[in-house]
C-alpha positions as CSV (number, residue, x, y, z in Angstrom):
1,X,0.0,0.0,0.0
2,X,1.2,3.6,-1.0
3,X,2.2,5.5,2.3
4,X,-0.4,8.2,3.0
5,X,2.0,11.4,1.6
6,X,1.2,14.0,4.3
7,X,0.7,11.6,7.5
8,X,3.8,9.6,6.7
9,X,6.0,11.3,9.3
10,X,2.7,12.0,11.9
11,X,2.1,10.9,15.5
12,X,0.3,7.7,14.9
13,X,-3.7,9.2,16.4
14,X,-4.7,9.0,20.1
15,X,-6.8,5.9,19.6
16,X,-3.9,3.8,16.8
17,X,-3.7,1.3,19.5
18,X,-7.6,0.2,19.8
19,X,-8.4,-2.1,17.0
20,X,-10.6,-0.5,13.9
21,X,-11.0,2.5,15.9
22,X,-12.6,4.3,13.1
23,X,-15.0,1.4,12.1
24,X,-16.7,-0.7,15.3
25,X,-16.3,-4.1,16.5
26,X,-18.8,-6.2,14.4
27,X,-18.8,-8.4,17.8
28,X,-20.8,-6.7,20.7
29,X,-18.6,-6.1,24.0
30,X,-19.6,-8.4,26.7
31,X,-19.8,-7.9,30.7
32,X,-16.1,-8.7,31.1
33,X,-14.8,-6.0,29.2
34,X,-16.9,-3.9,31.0
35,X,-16.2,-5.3,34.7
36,X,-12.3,-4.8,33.5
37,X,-13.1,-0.9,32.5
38,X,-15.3,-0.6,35.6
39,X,-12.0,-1.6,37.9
40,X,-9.4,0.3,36.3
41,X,-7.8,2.5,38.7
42,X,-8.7,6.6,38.1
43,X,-5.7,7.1,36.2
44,X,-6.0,4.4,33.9
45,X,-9.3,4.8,33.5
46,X,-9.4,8.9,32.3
47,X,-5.8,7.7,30.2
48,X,-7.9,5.2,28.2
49,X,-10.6,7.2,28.0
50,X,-9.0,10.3,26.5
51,X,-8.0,7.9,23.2
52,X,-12.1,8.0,22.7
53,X,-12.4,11.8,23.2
54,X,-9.5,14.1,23.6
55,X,-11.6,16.3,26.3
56,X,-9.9,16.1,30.1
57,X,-13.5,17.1,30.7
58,X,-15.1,14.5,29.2
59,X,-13.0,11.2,30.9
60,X,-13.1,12.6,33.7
61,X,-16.9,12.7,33.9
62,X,-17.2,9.3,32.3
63,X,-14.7,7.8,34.6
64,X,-16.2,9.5,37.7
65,X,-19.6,7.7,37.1
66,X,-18.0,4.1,37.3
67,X,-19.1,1.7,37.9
68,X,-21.5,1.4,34.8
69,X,-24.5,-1.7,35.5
70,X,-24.1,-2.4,32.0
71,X,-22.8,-1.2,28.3
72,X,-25.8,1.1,27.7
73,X,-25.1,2.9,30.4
74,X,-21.6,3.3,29.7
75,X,-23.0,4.9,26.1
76,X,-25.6,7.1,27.6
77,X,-22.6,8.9,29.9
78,X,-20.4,9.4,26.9
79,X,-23.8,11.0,25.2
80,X,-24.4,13.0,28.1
81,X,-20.9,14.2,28.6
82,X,-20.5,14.9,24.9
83,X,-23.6,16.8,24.7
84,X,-22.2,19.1,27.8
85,X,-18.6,19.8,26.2
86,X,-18.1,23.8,26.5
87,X,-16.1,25.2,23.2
88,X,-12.9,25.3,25.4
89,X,-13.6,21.5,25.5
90,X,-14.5,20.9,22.1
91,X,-11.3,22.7,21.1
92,X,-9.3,20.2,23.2
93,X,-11.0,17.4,22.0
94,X,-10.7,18.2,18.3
95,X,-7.3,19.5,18.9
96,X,-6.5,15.5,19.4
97,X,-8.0,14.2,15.8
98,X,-6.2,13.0,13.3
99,X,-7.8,12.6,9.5
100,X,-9.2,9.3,9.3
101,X,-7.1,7.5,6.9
102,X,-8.6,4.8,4.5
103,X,-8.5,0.8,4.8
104,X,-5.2,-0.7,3.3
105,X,-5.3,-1.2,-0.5
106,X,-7.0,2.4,-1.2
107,X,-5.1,4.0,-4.6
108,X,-2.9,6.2,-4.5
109,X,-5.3,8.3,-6.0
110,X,-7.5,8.2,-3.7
111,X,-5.8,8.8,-1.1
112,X,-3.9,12.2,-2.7
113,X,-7.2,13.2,-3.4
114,X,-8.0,12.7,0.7
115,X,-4.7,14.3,1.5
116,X,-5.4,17.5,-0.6
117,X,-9.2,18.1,0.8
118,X,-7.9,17.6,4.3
119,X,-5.1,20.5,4.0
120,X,-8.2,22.3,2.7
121,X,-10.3,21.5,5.5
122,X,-7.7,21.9,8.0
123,X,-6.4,25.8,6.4
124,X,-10.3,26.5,6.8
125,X,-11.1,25.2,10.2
126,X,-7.6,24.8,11.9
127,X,-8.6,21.2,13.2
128,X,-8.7,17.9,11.6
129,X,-11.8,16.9,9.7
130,X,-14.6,14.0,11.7
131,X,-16.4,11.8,11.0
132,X,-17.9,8.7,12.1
133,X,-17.4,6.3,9.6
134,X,-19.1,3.2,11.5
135,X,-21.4,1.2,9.2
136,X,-19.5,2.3,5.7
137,X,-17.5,-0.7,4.1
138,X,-14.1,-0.1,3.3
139,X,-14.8,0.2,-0.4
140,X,-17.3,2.8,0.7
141,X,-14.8,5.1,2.4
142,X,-13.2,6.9,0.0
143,X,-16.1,8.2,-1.6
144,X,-18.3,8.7,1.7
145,X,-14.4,10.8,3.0
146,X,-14.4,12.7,0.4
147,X,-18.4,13.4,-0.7
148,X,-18.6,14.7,3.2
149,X,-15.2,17.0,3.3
150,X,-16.7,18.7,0.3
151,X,-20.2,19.1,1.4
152,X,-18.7,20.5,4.8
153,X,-16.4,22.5,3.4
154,X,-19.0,24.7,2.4
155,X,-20.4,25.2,6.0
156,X,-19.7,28.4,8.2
157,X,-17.6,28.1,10.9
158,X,-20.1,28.3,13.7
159,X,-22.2,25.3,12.0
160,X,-19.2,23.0,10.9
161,X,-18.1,22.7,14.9
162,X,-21.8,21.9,15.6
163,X,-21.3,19.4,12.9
164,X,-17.8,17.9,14.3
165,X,-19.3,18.2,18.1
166,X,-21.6,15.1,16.9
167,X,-19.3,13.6,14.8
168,X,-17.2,13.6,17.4
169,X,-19.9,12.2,20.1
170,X,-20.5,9.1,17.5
171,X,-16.8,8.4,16.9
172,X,-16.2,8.2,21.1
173,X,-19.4,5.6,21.6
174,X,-17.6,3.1,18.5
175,X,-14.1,3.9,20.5
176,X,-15.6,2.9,23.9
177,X,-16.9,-0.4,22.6
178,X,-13.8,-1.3,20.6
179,X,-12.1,-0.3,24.2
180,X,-14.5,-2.9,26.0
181,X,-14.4,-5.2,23.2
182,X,-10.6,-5.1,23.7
183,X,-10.9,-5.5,27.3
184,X,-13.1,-8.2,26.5
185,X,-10.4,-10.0,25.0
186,X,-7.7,-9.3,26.5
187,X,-6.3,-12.1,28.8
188,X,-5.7,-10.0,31.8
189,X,-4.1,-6.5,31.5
190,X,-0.9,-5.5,32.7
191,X,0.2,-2.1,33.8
192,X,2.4,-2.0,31.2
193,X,-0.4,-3.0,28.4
194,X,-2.0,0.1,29.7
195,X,0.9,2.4,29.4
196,X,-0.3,1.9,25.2
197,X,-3.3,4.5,26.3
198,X,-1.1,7.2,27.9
199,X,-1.7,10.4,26.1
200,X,0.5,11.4,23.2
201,X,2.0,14.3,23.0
């Protein structure tokens, strides 16, 4: 696969280390993963939890309501403590994104075409472009990436973030249940496993 030209020499993104982090588990996380999340220690806990959503705000509240009775739970939280970020915290949060990049095996093509809407994006906004892309195939996300850059790109300001805010809320829930879905699988997790999740930068 062709090396994506502007990202080659980039941070690898908060959540790299949580498998399909931009796509879902097709498998649903089950009660272990979520007893395992529930006793994390505080630290470990809002560490993880910043690889879903960049906020300080937002692990902290979603790691100060622990222990969750069940997955659902868990998701309505993460709503709830999306829905309250203050533009200081949506800053932060976005501040932490990375481009999604496409599925191994995408042209080269495609993905200078990506590379060149996402400077675009990023000269207009000043953060990287969102988006959920949970429920698109991989042969669909090259055309969904790019169809949605351009039909943003034509946003104001004031309405794109709005945009990003929720795109951002949807992209946390699939990152929390890949995170319990790794958990889930995980045959017991050392401190040193969870040393993956500290915070770059």
């Amino acid at each position: 696969m062709a090396v994506h030209p502007r990202h080659a020499t980039r941070s690898p993104p908060l959540s790299s280390h949580l498998p399909a982090q931009a796509r879902g588990s097709s498998d649903p996380p089950q009660d272990s993963g979520l007893a395992r999340f529930n006793a994390l220690s505080p630290e470990a806990a809002h560490s993880v939890l910043l690889h879903c959503c960049g906020s300080t705000r937002w692990a902290q509240r979603v790691a100060a309501h622990r222990p969750y009775p069940d997955h659902g739970a868990l998701l309505a939280a993460a709503d709830e403590a999306s829905y309250d970020l203050s533009q200081a915290d949506l800053s932060e949060a976005l501040a932490g994104e990375f481009p999604p990049e496409l599925e191994p095996g995408a042209s080269y093509a495609a993905l200078l075409a990506l590379d060149a809407a996402h400077a675009e994006y990023e000269r207009t906004y000043r953060h990287a472009f969102v988006i959920c892309l949970d429920g698109h195939t991989p042969e669909e996300q090259a055309d969904e990436l790019l169809a949605a850059i351009r039909r943003r790109m034509d946003l104001e300001v004031d309405e794109e973030r709005a945009i990003s805010a929720d795109e951002l809320r949807r992209v946390a829930q699939v990152r929390l249940a890949d995170l319990t879905h790794w958990l889930t699988s995980a045959d017991g997790v050392s401190a040193a496993e969870f040393g993956l999740f500290a915070p770059v930068g």
